[in-house]
BABA-377197 format. One record per residue (C-alpha): residue in three letters; x, y, z. Coordinates in steps of 0.2 Angstrom, whole numbers, plus 2048, in hexadecimal, padded with zeros to 3 digits. Example, Ala and Ser with C-alpha at 12.3 -4.5 7.8 and 13.67 -1.06 7.14 Angstrom:
2
  code    X    Y    Z
   ALA  83E  7EA  827
   SER  844  7FB  824
This chain:
544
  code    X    Y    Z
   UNK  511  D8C  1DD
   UNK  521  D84  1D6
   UNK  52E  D8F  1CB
   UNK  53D  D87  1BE
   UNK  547  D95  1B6
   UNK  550  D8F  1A8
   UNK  55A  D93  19A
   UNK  56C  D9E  19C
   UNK  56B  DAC  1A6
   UNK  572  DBC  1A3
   UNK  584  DC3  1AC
   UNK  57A  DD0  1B6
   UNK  56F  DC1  1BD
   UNK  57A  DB6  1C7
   UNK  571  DA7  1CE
   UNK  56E  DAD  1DD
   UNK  568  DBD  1D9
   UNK  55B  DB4  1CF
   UNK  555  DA9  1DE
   UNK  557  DB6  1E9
   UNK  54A  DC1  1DF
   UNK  53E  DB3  1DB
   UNK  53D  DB0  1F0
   UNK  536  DC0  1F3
   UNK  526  DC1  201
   UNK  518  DB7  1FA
   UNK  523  DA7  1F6
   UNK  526  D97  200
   UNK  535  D8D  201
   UNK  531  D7B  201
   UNK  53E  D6F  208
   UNK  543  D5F  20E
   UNK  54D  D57  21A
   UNK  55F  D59  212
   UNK  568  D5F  201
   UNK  56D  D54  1F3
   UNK  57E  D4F  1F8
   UNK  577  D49  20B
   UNK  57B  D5B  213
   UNK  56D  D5D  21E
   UNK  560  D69  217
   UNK  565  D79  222
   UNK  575  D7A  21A
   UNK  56F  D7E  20B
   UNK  573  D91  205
   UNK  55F  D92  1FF
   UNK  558  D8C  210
   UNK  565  D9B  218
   UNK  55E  DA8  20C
   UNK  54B  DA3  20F
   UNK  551  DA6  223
   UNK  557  DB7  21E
   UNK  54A  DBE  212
   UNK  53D  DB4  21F
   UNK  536  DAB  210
   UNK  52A  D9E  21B
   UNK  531  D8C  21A
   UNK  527  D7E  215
   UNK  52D  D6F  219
   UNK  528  D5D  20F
   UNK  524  D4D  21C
   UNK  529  D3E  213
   UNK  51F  D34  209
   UNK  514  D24  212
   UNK  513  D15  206
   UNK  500  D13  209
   UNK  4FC  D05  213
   UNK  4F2  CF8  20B
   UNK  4E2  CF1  214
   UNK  4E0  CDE  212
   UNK  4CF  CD6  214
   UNK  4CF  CC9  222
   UNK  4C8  CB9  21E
   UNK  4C7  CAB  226
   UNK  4CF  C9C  225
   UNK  4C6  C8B  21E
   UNK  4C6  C81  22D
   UNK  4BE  C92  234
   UNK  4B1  C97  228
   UNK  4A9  C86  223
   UNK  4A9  C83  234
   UNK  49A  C78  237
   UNK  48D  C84  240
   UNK  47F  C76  244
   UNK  482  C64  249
   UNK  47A  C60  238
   UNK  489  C68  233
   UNK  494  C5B  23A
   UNK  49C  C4E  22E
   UNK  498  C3E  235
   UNK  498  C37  247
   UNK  485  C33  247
   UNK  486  C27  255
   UNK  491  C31  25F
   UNK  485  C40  260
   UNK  479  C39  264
   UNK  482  C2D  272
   UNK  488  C40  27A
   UNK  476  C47  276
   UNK  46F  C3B  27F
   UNK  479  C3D  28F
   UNK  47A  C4E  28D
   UNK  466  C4F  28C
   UNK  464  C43  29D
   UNK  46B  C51  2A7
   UNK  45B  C5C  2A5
   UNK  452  C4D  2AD
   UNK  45D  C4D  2BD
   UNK  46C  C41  2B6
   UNK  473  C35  2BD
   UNK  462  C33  2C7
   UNK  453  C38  2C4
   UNK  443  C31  2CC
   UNK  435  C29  2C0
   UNK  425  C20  2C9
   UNK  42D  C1D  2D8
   UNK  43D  C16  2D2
   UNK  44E  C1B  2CE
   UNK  453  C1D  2BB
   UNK  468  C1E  2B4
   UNK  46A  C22  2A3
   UNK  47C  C1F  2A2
   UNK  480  C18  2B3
   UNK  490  C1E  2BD
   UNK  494  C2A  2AF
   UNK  495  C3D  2B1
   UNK  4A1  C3F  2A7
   UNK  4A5  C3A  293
   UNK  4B4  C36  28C
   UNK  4B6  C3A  278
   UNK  4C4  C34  270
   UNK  4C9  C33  260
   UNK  4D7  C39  252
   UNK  4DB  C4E  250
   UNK  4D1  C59  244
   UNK  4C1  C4B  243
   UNK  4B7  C5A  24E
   UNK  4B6  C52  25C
   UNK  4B5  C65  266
   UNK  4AA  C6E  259
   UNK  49E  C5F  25D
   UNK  49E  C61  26E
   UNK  49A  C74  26D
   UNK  48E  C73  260
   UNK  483  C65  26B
   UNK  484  C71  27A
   UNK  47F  C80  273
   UNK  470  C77  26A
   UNK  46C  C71  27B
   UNK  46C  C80  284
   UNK  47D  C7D  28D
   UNK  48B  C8A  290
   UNK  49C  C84  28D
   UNK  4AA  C85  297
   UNK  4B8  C7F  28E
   UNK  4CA  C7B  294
   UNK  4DA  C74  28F
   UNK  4E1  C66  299
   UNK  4F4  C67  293
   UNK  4F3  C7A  29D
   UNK  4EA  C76  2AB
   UNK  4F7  C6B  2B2
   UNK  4F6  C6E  2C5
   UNK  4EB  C64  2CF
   UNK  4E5  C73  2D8
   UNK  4E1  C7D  2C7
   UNK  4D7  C6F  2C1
   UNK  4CF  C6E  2D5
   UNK  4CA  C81  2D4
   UNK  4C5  C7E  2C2
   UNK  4B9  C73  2C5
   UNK  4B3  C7A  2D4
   UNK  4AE  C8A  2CA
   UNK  4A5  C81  2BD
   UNK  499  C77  2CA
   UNK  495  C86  2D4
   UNK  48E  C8F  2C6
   UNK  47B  C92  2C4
   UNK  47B  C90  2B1
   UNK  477  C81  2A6
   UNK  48A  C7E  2A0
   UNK  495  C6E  29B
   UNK  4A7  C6D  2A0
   UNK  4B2  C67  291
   UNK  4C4  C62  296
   UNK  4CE  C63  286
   UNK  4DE  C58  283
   UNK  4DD  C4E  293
   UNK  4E9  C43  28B
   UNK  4F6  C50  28D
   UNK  4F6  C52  2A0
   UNK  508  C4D  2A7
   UNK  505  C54  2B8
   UNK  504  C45  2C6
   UNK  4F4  C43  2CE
   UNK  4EC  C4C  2C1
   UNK  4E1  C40  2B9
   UNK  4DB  C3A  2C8
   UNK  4D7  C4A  2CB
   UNK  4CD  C4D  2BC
   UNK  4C4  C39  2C0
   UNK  4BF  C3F  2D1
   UNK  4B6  C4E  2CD
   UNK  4AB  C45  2BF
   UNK  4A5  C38  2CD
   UNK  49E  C48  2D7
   UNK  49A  C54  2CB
   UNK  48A  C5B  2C9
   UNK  48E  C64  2B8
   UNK  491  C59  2A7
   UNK  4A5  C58  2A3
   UNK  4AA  C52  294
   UNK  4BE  C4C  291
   UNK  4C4  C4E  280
   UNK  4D6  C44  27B
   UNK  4DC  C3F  26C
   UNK  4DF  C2E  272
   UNK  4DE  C22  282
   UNK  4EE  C1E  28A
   UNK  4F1  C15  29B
   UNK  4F3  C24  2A7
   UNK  4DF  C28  2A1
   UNK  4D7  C19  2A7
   UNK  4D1  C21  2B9
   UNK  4C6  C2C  2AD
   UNK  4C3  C20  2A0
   UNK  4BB  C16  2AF
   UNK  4B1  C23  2B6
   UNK  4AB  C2B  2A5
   UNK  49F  C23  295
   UNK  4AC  C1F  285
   UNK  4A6  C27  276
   UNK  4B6  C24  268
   UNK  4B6  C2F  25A
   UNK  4B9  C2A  248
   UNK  4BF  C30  239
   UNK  4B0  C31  22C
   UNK  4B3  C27  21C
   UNK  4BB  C31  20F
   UNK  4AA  C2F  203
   UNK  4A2  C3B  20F
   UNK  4AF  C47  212
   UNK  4B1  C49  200
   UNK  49F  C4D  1FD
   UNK  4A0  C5B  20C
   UNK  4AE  C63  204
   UNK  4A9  C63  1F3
   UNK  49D  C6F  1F9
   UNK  4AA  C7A  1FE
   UNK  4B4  C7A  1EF
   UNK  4A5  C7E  1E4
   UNK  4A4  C8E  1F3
   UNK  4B6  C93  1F0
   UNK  4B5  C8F  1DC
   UNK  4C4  C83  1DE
   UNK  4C2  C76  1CE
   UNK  4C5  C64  1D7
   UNK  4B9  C56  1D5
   UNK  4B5  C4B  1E4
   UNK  4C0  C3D  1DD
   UNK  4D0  C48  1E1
   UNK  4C7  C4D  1F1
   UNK  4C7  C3A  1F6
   UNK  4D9  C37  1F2
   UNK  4DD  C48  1FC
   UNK  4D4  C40  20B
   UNK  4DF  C30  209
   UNK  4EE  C3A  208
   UNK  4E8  C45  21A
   UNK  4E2  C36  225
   UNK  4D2  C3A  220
   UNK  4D4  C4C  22C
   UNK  4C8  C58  227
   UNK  4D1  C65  230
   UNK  4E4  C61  227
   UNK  4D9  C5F  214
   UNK  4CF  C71  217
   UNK  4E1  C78  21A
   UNK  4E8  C71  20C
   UNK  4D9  C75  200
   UNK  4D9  C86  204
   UNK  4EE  C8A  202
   UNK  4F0  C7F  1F4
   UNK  4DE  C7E  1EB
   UNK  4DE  C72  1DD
   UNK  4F0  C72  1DB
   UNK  4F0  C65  1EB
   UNK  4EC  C58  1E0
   UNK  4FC  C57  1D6
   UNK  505  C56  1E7
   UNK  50E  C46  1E7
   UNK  517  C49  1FA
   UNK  510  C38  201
   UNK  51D  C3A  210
   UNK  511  C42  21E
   UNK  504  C37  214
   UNK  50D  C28  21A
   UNK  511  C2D  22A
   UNK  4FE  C2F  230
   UNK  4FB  C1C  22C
   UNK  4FA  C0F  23C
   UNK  4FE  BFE  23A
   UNK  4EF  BFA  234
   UNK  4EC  C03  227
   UNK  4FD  C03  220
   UNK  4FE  BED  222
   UNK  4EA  BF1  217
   UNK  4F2  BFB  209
   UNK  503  BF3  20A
   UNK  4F8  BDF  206
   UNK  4E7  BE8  1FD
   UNK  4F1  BF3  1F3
   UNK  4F9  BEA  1E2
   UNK  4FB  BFA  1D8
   UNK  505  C01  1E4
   UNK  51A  C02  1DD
   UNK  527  BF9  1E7
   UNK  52C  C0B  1F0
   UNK  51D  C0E  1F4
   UNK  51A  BFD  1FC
   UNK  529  BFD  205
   UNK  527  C10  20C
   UNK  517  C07  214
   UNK  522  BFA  21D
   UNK  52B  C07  224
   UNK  51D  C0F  22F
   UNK  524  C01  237
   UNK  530  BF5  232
   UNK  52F  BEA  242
   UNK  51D  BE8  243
   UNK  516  BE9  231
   UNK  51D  BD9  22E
   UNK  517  BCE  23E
   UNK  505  BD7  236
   UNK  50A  BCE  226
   UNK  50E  BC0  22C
   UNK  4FD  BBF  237
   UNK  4F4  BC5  228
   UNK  4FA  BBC  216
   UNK  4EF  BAC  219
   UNK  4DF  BB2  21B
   UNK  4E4  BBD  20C
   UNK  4EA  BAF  201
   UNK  4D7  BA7  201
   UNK  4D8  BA2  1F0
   UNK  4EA  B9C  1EE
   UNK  4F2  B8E  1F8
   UNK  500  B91  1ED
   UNK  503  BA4  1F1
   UNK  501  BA1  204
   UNK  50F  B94  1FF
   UNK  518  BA3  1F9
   UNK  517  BB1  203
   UNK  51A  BA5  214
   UNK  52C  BA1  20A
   UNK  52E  BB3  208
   UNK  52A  BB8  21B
   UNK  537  BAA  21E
   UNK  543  BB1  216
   UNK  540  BC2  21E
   UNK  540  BB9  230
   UNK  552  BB4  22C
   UNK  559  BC2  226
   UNK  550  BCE  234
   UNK  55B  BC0  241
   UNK  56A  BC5  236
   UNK  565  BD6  239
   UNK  561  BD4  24B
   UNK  570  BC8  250
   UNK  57F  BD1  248
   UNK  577  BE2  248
   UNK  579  BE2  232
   UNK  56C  BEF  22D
   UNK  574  BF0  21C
   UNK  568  BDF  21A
   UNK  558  BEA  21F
   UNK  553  BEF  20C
   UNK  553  BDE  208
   UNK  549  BD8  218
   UNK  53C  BE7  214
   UNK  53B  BDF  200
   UNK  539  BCE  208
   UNK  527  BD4  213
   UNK  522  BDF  200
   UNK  524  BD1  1F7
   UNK  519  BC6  202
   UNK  50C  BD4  203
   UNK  50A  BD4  1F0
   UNK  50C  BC1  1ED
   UNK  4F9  BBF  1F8
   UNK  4EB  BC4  1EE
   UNK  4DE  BC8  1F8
   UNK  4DA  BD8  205
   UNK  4E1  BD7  217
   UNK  4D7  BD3  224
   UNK  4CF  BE2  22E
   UNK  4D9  BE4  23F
   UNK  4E4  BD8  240
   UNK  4F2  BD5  24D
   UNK  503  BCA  24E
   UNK  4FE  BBA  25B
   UNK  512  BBB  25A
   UNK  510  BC6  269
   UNK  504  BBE  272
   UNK  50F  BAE  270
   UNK  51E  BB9  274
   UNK  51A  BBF  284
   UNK  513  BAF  289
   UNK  524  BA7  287
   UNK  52E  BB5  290
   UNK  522  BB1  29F
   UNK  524  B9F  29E
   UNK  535  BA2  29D
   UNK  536  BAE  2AE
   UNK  52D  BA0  2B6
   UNK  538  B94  2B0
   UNK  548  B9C  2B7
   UNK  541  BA0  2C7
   UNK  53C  B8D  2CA
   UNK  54B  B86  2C3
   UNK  557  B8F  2CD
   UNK  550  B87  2DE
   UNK  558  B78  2D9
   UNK  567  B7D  2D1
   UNK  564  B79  2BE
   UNK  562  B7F  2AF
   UNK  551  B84  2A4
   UNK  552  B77  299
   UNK  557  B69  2A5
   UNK  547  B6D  2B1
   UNK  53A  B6D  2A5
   UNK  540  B5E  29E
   UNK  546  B54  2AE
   UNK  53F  B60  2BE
   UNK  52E  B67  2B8
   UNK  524  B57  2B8
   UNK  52B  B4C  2C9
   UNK  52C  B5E  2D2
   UNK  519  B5F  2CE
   UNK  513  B4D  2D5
   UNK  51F  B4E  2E5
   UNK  518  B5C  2EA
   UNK  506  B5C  2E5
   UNK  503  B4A  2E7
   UNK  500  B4C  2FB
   UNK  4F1  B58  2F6
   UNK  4E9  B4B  2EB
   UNK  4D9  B48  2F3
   UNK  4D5  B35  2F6
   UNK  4C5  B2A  2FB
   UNK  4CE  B24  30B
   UNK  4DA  B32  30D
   UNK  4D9  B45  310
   UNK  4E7  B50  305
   UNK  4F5  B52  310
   UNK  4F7  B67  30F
   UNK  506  B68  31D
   UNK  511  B5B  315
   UNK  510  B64  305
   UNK  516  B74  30D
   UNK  522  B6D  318
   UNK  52A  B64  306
   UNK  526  B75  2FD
   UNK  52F  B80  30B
   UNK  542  B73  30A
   UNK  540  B75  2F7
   UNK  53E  B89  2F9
   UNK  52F  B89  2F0
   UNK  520  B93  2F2
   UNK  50D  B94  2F1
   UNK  510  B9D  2E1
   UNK  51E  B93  2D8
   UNK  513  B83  2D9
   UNK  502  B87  2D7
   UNK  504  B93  2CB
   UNK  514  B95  2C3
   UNK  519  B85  2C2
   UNK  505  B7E  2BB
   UNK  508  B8C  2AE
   UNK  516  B83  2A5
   UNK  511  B71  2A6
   UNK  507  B69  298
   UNK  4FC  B5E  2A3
   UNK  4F7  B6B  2B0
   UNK  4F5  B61  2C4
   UNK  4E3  B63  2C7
   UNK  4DC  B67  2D9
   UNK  4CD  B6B  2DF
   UNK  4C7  B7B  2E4
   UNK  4C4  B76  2F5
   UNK  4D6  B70  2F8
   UNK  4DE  B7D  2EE
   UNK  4D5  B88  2FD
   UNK  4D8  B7F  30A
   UNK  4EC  B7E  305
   UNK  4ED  B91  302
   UNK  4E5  B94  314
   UNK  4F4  B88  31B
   UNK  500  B90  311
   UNK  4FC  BA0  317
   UNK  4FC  B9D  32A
   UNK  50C  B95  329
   UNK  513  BA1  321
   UNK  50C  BB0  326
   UNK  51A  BBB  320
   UNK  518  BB9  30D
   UNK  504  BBC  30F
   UNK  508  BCE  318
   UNK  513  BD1  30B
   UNK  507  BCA  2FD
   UNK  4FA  BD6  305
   UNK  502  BE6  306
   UNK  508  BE4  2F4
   UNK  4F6  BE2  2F0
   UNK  4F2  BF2  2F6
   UNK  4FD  BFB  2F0
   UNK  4FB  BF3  2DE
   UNK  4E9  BF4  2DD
   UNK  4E2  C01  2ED
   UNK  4ED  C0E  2EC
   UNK  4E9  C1B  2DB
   UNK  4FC  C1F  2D5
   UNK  4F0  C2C  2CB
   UNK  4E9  C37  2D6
   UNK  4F8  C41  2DD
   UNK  4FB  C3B  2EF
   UNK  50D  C39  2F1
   UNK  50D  C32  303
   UNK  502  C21  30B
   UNK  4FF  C27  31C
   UNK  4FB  C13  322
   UNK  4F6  C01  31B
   UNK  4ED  BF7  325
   UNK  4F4  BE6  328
   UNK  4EB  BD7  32D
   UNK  4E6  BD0  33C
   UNK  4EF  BC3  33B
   UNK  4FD  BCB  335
   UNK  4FF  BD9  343
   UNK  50C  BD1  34E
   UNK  516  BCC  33E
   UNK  516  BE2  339
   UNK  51C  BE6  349
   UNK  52C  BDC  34B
């Protein structure tokens, strides 16, 4: 019960004489924690009287802002999760590459015994390789294939397991268990550690339990698993059938987009589910007006921006250059490879656009030679105004001969320089004056005549005063001349087996380099040769 006295109160009733009669037994005090001007509550000359009469004190806890439950939901990418591997948005050929092998090892894969005679599926592959872009569902694939199989998965990721005898121990597990299971190594593209990959490429030649390695994509380091596993590259699906999938969702989650816009939102993701579903579901409709083509841009490879850079007229002059520079030193050798076969029509526009990549060529040497990149705008509008000036598409996967040419050169070049210094000239002055008489003196003797076998010692002995060797003549030197000296194979064996026991110090040396070129895996961890065998013939030479 709460009680206000108001009003003015008479002379004989003081103030507190009034609350001192109203707390009589029967009432409560209620209070709080301190007094309107911050003094804490038992201060308060009404708290003391309560003490004194032994009024009971009641005192207020706080007020707790309620707290408000939030229904958890999942996130797109989560609850239209495919849950069958009909499901799956394309990759047909893929699925049923890996159902296929996954299948064979309920017969006994990699052998299995039919009529007498041995049957391989897939031969020397345990193991499979996917690879393929992020967000395509290259590991919901894998799962869901398993599981409808009968297989237990036993997933882990690669860029964590990074010690060789993790991975050993791993592995090791897995095969010893008694339950139908697949192994699926994720992100083996990530493993840094040295000897880890051949570790991984090891196992799969001995394992008795499928493993599948999922990467994103196949660099050089992966090429002992590559070699030991079946390739199966991922795809992204064409945006005509992502955008049907997905319609279905936003009619699920009542967002109003038509599949048009869900096509140009593919364009703008890379054509990644995973990126589009995030998108859709934190934007909604409202992704469409988006006009932030930066990330856009950034997913493009030099295909597909050298595509949309030649195919793409209506595109503005911004836009055009912002696709040059994806990669503004490659993007135009792919323009240069590609604007010919795109000018089918037109002899006069390939006339055209070939002026306009040779004007880019110069200013790019400007560029290059007195390091001017104020000159780089006007290179970039050189390579957009060839693209626009072809009429027809670009070519599918195209590449620069350039390179090919390029590196070609450089190599010529090395050669060049190593042969010309024997005899103390320059590169221009042997290939002109040296190359050609250097060729007949020396490989004249081997020439092989009615009346005459090829003399093979003279043409060392000449070949040894002039420095030269085996190499430099036969191969370095034949790859730079025009008219190529030719021998036959019979004498070209017989002279490399002279050569060699003459000069048995560059075969050891040729032999051990060999080795450790081609026998000794830089891959699979060992640190140390303990021996290398040498030759024969080649002991006495070792053990001086």
């Amino acid at each position: 019960m709460d009680i206000s006295i108001t009003g003015n109160l008479n002379r004989d009733f003081t103030r507190k004489f009034t609350v001192h009669k109203v707390l009589r037994p029967g009432y409560k005090l209620h209070v709080g924690t301190e007094c309107n001007d911050g003094r804490p509550i038992t201060e308060s000359w009404r708290y003391k009287q309560a003490i004194k009469l032994g009024i009971p004190i009641v005192r207020k806890a706080p007020k707790v802002a309620e707290e408000k439950h939030y229904e958890a939901k999942d996130m797109f990418v989560d609850k239209y999760a495919p849950k069958s591997i009909a499901d799956v948005i394309g990759h047909k050929e893929q699925i049923n590459q890996i159902t296929t092998w996954l299948q064979s090892w309920d017969e006994g894969f990699p052998e299995r015994s039919k009529g007498g005679a041995v049957v391989t599926a897939f031969p020397d592959s345990r193991g499979i390789l996917i690879t393929g872009p992020p967000g395509i569902g290259k590991t919901t694939t894998v799962h869901l294939i398993a599981e409808s199989l009968g297989y237990k998965v036993k997933e882990y990721n690669a860029s964590d397991t990074r010690s060789v005898s993790m991975l050993r121990g791993l592995f090791a597990l897995g095969i010893r268990r008694l339950v139908k299971e697949v192994i699926v190594m994720d992100e083996v593209d990530g493993l840094s550690e040295r000897g880890g990959v051949g570790e991984i490429a090891s196992i799969i030649k001995k394992t008795s339990t499928p493993i599948i390695c999922i990467a994103n994509e196949k660099p050089p380091k992966l090429r002992p698993i590559i070699n030991a596993c079946l390739d199966i590259k991922f795809n992204r699906p064409v945006k005509s059938t992502i955008a049907t999938a997905l319609l279905k969702v936003a009619k699920a989650e009542k967002i109003e987009i038509t599949k048009l816009d869900l096509e140009g939102l593919c364009e703008k993701n890379g054509n990644d589910i995973r990126s589009i579903l995030n998108n859709l579901e934190f934007y909604g409709a409202d992704i469409v007006e988006s006009k932030n083509d930066k990330d856009y841009n950034l997913r493009l490879d030099l295909f597909s921006a050298t595509q949309k850079l030649i195919g793409n007229k209506k595109a503005s002059l911004d836009e055009a250059a912002n696709l040059v520079f994806v990669d503004y030193n490659m993007i135009p050798l792919m323009v240069q490879e590609a604007y010919a076969a795109s000018s089918r029509n037109s002899l006069e526009d390939a006339v055209c656009a070939a002026e306009f990549i040779s004007v880019g060529d110069v200013i790019d040497r400007r560029i290059h030679q007195k390091q001017d990149w104020s000159l780089l705008p006007h290179f970039v509008q050189s390579v957009v105004s060839a693209a626009k000036t072809v009429s027809g598409p670009a070519p599918f996967q195209i590449f620069p001969a350039w390179l090919g040419k390029n590196s070609k050169r450089l190599k010529h070049k090395r050669y060049i320089d190593d042969l010309s210094s024997k005899v103390f000239c320059s590169n221009d002055s042997f290939r002109l004056d040296y190359a050609e008489p250097l060729q007949n003196i020396l490989l004249n003797p081997l020439k092989v005549d009615t009346s005459l076998k090829p003399d093979i010692k003279a043409a060392i002995k000449t070949m040894d005063q002039m420095r030269y060797t085996r190499d430099d003549i036969m191969d370095n030197l034949q790859e730079v001349m025009f008219d190529k000296f030719e021998l036959s194979t019979k004498v070209k064996t017989a002279f490399t087996r002279e050569y060699n026991k003459a000069h048995p110090d560059k075969k050891a040396a040729k032999a051990i380099k060999k080795l450790s070129a081609n026998d000794i895996d830089l891959d699979d961890g060992e640190d140390d040769v303990d021996e290398v065998q040498p030759l024969e013939e080649d002991v006495q030479l070792l053990e001086i």
